[in-house]
MARTOR-985194 format. One record per residue: residue number from 1; residue in one letter; x, y, z of N, C-alpha, C in turn. Coordinates in steps of 0.05 Angstrom, whole numbers, plus 5000, padded with zeros to 4 digits. Layout:
N
   nr  rest  n_xx  n_yy  n_zz  ca_xx  ca_yy  ca_zz  c_xx  c_yy  c_zz
  NUM     a     X     Y     Z      X      Y      Z     X     Y     Z
...
***
This chain:
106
   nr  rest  n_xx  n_yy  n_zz  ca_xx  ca_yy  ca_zz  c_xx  c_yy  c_zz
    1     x  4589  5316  3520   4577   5298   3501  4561  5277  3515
    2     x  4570  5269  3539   4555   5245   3554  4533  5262  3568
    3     x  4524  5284  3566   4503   5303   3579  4484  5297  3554
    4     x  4495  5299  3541   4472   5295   3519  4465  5274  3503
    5     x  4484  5250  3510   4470   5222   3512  4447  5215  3528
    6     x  4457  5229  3550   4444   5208   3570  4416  5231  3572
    7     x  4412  5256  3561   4382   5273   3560  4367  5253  3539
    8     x  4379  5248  3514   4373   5233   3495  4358  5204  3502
    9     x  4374  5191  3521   4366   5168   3531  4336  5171  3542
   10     x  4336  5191  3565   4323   5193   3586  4288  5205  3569
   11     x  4298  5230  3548   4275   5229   3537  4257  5208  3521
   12     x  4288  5186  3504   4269   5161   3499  4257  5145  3524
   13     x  4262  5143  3546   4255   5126   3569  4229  5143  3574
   14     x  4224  5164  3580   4203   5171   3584  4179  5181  3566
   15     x  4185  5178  3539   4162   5173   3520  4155  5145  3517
   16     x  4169  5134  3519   4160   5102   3517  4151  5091  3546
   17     x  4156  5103  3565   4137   5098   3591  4112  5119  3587
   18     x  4112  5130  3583   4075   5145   3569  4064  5130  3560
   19     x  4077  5118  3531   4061   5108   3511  4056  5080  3529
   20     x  4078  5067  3547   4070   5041   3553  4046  5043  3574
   21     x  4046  5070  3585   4019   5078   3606  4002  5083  3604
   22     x  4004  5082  3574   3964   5087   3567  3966  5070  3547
   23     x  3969  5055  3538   3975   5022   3527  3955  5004  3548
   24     x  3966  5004  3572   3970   4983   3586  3953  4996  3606
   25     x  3929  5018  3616   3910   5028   3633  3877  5013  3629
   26     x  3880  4997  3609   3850   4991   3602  3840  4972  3633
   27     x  3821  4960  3636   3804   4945   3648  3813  4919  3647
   28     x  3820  4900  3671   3831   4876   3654  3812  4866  3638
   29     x  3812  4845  3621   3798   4829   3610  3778  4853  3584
   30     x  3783  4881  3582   3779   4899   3561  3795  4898  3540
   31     x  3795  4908  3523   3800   4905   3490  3826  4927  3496
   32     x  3854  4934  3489   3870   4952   3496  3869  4975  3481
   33     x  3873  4994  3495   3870   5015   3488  3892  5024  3466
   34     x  3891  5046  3449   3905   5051   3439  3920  5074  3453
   35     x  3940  5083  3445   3961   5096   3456  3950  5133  3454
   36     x  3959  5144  3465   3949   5173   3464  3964  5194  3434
   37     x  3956  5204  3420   3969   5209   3394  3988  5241  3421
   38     x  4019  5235  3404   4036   5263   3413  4021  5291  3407
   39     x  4025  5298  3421   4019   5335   3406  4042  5338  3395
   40     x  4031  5345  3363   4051   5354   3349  4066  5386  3363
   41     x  4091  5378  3359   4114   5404   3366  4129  5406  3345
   42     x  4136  5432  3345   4163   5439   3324  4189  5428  3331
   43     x  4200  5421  3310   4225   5405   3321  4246  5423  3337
   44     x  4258  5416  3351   4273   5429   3372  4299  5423  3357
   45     x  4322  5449  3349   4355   5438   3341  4367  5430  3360
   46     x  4390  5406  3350   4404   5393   3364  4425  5415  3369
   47     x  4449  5402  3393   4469   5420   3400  4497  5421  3379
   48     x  4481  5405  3359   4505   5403   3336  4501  5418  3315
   49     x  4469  5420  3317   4467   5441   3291  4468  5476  3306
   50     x  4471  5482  3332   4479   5504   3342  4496  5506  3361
   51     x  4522  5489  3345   4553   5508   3355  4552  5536  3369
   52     x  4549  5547  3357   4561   5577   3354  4546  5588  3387
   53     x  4560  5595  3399   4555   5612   3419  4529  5622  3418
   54     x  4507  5630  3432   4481   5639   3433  4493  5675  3449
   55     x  4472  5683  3434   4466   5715   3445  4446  5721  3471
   56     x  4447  5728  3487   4422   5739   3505  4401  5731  3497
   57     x  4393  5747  3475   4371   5754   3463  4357  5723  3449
   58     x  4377  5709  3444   4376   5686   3423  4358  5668  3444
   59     x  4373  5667  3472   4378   5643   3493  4343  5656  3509
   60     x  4336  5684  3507   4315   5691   3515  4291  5681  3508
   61     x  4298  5690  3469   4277   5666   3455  4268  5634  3455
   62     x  4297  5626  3461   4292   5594   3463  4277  5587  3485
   63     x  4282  5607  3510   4269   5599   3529  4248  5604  3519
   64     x  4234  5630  3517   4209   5629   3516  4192  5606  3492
   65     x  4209  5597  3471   4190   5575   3461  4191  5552  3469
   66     x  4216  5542  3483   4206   5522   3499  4184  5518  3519
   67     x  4177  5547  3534   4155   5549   3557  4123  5545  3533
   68     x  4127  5570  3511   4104   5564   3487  4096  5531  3478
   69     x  4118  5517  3476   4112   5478   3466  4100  5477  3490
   70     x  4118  5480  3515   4105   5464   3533  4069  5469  3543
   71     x  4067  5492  3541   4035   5498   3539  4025  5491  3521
   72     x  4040  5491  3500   4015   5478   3481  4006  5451  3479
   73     x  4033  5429  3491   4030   5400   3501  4009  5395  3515
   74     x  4018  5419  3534   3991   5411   3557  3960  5417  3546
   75     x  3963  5440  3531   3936   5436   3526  3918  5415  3511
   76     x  3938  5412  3491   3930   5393   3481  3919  5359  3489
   77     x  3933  5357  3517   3924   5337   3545  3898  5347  3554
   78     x  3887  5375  3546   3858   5373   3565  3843  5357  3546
   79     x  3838  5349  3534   3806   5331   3513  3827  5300  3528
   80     x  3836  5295  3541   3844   5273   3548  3831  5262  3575
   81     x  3832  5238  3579   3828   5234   3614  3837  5216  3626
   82     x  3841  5210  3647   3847   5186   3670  3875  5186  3666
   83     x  3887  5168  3661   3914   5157   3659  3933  5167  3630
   84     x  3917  5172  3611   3927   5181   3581  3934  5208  3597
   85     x  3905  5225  3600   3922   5260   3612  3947  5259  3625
   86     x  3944  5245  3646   3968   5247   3665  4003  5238  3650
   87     x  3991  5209  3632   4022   5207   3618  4029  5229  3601
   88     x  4003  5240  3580   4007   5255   3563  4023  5295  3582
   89     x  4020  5297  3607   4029   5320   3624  4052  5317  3621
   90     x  4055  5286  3639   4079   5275   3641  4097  5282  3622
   91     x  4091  5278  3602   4102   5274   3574  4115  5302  3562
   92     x  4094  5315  3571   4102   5349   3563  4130  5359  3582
   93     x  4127  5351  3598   4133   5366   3624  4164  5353  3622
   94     x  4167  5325  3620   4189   5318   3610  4213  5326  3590
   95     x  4192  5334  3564   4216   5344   3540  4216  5374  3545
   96     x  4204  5391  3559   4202   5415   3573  4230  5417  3588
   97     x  4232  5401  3610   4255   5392   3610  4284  5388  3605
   98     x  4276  5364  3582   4300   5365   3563  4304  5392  3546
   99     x  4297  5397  3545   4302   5420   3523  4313  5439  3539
  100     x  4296  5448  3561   4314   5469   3577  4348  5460  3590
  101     x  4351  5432  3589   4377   5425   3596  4388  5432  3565
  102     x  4387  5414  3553   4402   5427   3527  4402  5456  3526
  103     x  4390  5470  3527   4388   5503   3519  4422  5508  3542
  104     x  4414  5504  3570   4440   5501   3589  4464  5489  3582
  105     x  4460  5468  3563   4488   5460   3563  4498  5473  3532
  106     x  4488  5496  3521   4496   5511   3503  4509  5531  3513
***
């Protein structure tokens, strides 16, 4: 249960260091930028709403849509540039991540 606090934590810590990184990239004395909009993803289930033991086949799938979000994060980072791309990678690559830890701690 503390494995999945502390993924919980870590993915809020690292969306809010994105958003504060392209917040906070403008020019000094420039007008601030606005923040980079998320690529929408499908919501990912928590480890509460899937108790039940996973199948091969189940745990195959999850992987493979976790690797599917994570490409599509990224792509959605190319019309981006400078400092937004890089948080917005960041950003993917992070809940990419989390999710594959959760999938493990199922």
């Amino acid at each position: 249960m503390k494995l999945i606090h502390r993924l919980i934590l870590a993915a809020a810590c690292v969306s809010s260091a994105g958003a504060f990184a392209a917040a906070h990239t403008a020019a000094p004395g420039a007008a601030p930028m606005a923040p980079a909009a998320a690529p929408a993803a499908a919501p990912m289930a928590t480890t509460g709403q899937l108790a039940a033991k996973m199948t091969r086949a189940e745990r195959s799938a999850a992987k493979k849509q976790i690797k599917a979000d994570e490409k599509t994060a990224k792509a959605a980072c190319k019309k981006l540039s400078g400092a937004e791309k890089s948080a917005c990678k960041k950003d993917a690559e992070a809940k990419e991540k989390m999710a594959t830890a959760e999938l493990k701690a199922k």
